[in-house]
TORKOL-4160 file (C-alpha; in steps of 0.2 Angstrom, whole numbers, padded with zeros to 4 digits, m for minus):
232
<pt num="1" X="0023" Y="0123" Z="m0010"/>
<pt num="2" X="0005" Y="0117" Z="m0017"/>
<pt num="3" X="0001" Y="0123" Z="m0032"/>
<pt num="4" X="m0010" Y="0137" Z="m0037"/>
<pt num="5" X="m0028" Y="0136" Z="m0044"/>
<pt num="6" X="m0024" Y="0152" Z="m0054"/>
<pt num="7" X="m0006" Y="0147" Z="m0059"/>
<pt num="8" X="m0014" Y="0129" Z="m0064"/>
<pt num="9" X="m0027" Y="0138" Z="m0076"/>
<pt num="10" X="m0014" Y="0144" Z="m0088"/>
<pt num="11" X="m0006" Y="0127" Z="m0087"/>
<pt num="12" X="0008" Y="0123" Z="m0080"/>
<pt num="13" X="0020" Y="0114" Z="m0094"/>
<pt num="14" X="0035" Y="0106" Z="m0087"/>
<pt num="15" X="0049" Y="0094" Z="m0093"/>
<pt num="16" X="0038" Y="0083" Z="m0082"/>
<pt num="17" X="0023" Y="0084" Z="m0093"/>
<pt num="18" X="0006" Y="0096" Z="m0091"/>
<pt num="19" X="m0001" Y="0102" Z="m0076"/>
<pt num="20" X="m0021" Y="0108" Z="m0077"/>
<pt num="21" X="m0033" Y="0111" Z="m0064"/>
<pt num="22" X="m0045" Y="0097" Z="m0060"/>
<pt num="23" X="m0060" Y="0105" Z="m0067"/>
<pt num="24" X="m0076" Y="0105" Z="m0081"/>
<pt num="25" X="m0066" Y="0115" Z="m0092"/>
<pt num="26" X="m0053" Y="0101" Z="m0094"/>
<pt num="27" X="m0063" Y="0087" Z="m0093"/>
<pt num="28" X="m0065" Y="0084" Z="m0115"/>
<pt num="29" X="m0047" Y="0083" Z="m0116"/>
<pt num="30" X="m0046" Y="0071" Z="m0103"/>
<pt num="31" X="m0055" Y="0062" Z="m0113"/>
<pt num="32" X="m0047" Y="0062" Z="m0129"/>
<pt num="33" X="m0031" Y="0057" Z="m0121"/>
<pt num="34" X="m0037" Y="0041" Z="m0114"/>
<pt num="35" X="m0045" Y="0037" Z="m0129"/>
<pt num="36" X="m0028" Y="0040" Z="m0139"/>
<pt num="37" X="m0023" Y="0028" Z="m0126"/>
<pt num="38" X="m0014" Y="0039" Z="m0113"/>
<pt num="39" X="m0012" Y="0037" Z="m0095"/>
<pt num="40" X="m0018" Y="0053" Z="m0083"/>
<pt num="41" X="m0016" Y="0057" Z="m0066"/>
<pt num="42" X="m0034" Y="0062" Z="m0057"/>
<pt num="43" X="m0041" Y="0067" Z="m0041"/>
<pt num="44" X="m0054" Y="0058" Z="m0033"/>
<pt num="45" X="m0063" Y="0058" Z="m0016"/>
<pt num="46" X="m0046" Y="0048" Z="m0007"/>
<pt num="47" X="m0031" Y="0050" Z="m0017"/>
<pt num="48" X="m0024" Y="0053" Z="m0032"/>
<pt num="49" X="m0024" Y="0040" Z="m0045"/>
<pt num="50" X="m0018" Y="0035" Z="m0065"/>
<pt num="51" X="m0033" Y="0032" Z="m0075"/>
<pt num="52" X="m0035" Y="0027" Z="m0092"/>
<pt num="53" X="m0049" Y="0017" Z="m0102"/>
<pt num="54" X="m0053" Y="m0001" Z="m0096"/>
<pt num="55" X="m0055" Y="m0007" Z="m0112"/>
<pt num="56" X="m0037" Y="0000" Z="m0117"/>
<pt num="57" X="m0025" Y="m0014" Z="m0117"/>
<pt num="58" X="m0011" Y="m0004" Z="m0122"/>
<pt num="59" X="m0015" Y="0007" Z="m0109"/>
<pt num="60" X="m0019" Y="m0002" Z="m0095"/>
<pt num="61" X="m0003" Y="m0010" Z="m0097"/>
<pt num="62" X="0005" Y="0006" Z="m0095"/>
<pt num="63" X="m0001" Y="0009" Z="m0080"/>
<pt num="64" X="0006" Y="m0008" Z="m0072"/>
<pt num="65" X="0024" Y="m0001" Z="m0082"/>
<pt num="66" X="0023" Y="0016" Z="m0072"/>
<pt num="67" X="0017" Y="0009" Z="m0055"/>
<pt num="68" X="0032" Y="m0005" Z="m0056"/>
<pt num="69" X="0014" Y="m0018" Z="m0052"/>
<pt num="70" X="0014" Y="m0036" Z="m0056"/>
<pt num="71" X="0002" Y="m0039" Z="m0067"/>
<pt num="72" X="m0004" Y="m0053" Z="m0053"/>
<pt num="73" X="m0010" Y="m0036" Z="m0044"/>
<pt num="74" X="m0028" Y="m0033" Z="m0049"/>
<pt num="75" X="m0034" Y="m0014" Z="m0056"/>
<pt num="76" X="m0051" Y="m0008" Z="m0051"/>
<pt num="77" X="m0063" Y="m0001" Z="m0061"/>
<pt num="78" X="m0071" Y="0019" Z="m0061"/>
<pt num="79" X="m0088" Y="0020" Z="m0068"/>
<pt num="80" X="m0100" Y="0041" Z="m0069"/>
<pt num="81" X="m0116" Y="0033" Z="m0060"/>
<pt num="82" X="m0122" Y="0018" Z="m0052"/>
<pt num="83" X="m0135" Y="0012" Z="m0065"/>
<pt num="84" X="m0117" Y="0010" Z="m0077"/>
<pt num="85" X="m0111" Y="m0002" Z="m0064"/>
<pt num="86" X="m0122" Y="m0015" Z="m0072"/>
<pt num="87" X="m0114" Y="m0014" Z="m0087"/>
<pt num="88" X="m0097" Y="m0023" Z="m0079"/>
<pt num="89" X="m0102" Y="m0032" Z="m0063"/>
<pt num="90" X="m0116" Y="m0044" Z="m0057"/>
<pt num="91" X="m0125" Y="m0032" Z="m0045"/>
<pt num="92" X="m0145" Y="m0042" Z="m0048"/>
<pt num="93" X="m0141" Y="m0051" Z="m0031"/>
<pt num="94" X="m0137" Y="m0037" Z="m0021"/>
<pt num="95" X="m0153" Y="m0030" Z="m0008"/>
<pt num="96" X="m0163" Y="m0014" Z="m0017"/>
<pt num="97" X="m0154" Y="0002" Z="m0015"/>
<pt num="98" X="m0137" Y="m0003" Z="m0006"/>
<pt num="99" X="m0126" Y="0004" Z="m0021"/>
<pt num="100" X="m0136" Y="0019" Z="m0019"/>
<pt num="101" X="m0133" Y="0021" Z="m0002"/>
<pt num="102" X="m0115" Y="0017" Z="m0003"/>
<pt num="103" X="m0110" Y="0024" Z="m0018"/>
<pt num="104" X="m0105" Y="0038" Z="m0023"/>
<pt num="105" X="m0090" Y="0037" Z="m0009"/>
<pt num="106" X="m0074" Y="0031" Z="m0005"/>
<pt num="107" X="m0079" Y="0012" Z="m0005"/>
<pt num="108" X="m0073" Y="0000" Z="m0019"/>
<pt num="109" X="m0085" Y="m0014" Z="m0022"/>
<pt num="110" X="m0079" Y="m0031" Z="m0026"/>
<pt num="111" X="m0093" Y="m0039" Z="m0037"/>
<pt num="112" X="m0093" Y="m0055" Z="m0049"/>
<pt num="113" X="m0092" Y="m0051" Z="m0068"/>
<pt num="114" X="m0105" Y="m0061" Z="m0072"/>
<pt num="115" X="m0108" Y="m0066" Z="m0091"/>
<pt num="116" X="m0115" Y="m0049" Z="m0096"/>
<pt num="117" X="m0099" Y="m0038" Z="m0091"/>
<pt num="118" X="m0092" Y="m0029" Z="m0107"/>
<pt num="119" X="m0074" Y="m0030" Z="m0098"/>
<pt num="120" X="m0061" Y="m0034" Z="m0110"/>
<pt num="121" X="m0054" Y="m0052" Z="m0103"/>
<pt num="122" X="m0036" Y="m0046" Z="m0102"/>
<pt num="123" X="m0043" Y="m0035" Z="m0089"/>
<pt num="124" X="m0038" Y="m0045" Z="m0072"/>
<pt num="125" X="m0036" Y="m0061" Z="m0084"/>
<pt num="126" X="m0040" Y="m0076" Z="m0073"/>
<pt num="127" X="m0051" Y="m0067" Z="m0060"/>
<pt num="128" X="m0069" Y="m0070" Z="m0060"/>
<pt num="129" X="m0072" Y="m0053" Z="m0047"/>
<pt num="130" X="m0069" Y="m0034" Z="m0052"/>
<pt num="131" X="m0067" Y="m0020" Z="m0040"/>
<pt num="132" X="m0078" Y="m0006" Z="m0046"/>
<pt num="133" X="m0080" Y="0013" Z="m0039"/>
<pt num="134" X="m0092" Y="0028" Z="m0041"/>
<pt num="135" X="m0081" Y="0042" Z="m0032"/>
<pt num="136" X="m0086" Y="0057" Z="m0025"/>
<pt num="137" X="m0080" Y="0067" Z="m0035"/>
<pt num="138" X="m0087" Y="0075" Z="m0049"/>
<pt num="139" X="m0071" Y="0079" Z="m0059"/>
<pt num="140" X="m0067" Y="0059" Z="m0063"/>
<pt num="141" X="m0086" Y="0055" Z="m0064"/>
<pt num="142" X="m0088" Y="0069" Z="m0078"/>
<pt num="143" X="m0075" Y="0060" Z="m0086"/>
<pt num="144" X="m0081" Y="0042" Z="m0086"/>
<pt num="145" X="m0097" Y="0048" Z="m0093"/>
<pt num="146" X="m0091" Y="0056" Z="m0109"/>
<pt num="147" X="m0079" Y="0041" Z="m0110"/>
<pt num="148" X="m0093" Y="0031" Z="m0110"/>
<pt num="149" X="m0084" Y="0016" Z="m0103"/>
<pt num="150" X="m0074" Y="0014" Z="m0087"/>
<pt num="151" X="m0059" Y="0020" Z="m0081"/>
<pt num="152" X="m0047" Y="0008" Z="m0074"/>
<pt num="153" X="m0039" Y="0016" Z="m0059"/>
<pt num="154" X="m0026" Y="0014" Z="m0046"/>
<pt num="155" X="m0016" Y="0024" Z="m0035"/>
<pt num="156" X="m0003" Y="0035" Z="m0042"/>
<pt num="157" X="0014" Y="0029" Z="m0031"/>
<pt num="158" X="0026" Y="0018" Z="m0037"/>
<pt num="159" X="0019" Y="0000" Z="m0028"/>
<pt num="160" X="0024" Y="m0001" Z="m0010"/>
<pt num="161" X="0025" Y="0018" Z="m0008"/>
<pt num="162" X="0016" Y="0027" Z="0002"/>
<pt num="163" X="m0002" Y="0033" Z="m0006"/>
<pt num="164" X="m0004" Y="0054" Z="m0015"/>
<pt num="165" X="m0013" Y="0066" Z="m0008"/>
<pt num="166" X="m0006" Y="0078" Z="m0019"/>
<pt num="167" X="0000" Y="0082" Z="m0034"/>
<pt num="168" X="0020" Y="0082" Z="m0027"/>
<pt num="169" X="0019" Y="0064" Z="m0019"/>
<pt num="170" X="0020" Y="0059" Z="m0037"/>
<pt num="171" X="0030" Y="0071" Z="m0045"/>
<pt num="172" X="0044" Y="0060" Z="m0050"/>
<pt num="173" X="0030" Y="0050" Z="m0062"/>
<pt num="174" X="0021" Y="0065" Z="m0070"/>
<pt num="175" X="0033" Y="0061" Z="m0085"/>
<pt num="176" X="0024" Y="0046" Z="m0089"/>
<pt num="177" X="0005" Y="0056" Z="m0089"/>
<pt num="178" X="m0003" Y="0063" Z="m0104"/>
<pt num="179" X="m0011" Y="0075" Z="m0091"/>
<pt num="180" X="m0008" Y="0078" Z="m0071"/>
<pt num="181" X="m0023" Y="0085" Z="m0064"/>
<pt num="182" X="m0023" Y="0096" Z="m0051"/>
<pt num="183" X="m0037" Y="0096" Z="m0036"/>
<pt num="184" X="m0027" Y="0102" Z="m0022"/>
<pt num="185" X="m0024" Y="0092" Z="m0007"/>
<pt num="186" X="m0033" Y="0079" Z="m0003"/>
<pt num="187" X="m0042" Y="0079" Z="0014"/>
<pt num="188" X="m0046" Y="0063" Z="0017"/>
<pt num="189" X="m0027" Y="0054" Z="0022"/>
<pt num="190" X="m0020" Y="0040" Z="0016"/>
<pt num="191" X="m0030" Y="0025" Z="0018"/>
<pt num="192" X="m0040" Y="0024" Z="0003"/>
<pt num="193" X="m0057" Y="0017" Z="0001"/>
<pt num="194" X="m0065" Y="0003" Z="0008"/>
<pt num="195" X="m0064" Y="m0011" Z="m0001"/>
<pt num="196" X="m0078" Y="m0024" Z="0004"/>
<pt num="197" X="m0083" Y="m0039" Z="m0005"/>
<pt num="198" X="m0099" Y="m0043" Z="m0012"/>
<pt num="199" X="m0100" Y="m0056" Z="m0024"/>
<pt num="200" X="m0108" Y="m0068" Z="m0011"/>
<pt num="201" X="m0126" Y="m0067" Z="m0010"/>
<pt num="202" X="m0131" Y="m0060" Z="0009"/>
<pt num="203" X="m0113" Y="m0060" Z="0014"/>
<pt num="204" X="m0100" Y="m0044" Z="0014"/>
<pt num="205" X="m0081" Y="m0044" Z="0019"/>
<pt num="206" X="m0069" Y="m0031" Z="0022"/>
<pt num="207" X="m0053" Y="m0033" Z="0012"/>
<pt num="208" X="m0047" Y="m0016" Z="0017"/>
<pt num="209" X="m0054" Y="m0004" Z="0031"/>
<pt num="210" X="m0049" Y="0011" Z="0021"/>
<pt num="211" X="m0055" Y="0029" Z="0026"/>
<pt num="212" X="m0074" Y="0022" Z="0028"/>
<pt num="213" X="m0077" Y="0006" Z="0038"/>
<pt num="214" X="m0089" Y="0010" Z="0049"/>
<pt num="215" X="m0101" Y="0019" Z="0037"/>
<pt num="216" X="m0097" Y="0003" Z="0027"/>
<pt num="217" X="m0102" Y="m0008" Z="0038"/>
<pt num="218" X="m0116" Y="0002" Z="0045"/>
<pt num="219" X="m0125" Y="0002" Z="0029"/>
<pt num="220" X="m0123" Y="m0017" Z="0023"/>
<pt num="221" X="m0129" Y="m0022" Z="0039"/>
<pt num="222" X="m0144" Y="m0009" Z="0039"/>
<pt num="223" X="m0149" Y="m0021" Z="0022"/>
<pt num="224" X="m0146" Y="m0037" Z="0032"/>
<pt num="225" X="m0131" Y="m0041" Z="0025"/>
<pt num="226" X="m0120" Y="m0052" Z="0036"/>
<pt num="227" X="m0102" Y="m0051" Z="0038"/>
<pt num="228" X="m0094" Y="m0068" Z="0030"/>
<pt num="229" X="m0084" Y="m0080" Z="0043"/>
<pt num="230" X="m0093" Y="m0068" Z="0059"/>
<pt num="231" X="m0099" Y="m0082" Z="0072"/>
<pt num="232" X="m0120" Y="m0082" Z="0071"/>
């Protein structure tokens, strides 16, 4: 049984750890728990992912720990807005206004790190790229913005299980959460976002259709991007 906006508010304490609502009124302590170094559980506009602070070592390492992920796997990157992408990625070389028309949505964007990214090296080590996202989803964007850094997220499953769209799919790794937050059932299905690549100037490619190609594709082609490896 899903759980209950009104049983949620009261906080729903557990031997599995806390359950809250996914809302304004919980976003501060969200906050102070990933910069303690804590891992949470979020809604976003897919699934249901861990999150903690990018810059975190201890914590990002966590994350692989929980997931059961070989470090080899990459984590993506969260960030409030899409001016703050800047900040971590090389995003001079894409056409004016494609993150705006892309973002916020269920599309991860693979973009160089370039020499200005404030990413802490052992983020990714070894890879040159980063995925970053701006979901839609104001809970986790609220978030990143009084973090003031990014979030590094990934799906909360155990690797090679099937993705959340609720708060139950996961049950059996709230333990290891400072905080489960609670946004219902997600509509969206399990496929995730988009993730495109776009660290080559002109050129995009799909990694992963995810729950958005075709809007994807729609809008890199409407700023004449070309798809990398298609026949001209």
């Amino acid at each position: 049984m899903a759980w209950s906006l009104e049983k949620c508010d009261a906080g729903v304490e557990t031997e599995l750890g806390l359950v809250r609502p996914a809302t304004g009124a919980h976003t501060e302590e969200a906050v102070e728990a990933l910069r303690a170094g804590k891992v949470i559980a979020v809604p976003t506009d897919t699934l249901y992912g861990f999150a903690c602070d990018a810059c975190s070592l201890e914590a990002v390492n966590r994350i692989y720990e929980i997931k059961g992920r070989k470090h080899t796997s990459p984590l993506a990157i969260c960030v409030g807005d899409v001016p703050d992408l800047k900040r971590f990625a090389a995003t001079e070389h894409l056409p004016h206004g494609l993150l705006e028309n892309l973002l916020p949505g269920p599309v991860t964007l693979v973009l160089n790190r370039g020499e200005s990214s404030i990413l802490e090296k052992s983020l990714n080590p070894g890879l040159d790229s980063i995925g970053v996202r701006v979901p839609d989803c104001n809970f986790i964007r609220d978030i990143a913005r009084r973090l003031g850094s990014a979030l590094a997220l990934t799906s909360a499953n155990l690797s090679g299980q099937p993705s959340s769209v609720s708060i139950q799919d996961f049950e059996n790794l709230w333990e290891h959460c400072a905080y489960v937050y609670n946004g219902g059932v997600l509509p969206s299905g399990r496929a995730g976002s988009t993730v495109v690549d776009l660290t080559r100037l002109g050129k995009y490619k799909i990694l992963r259709p995810g729950s958005a190609k075709e809007e994807t594709v729609a809008i890199l082609e409407m700023h004449s991007l070309e798809e990398e490896g298609a026949a001209t």
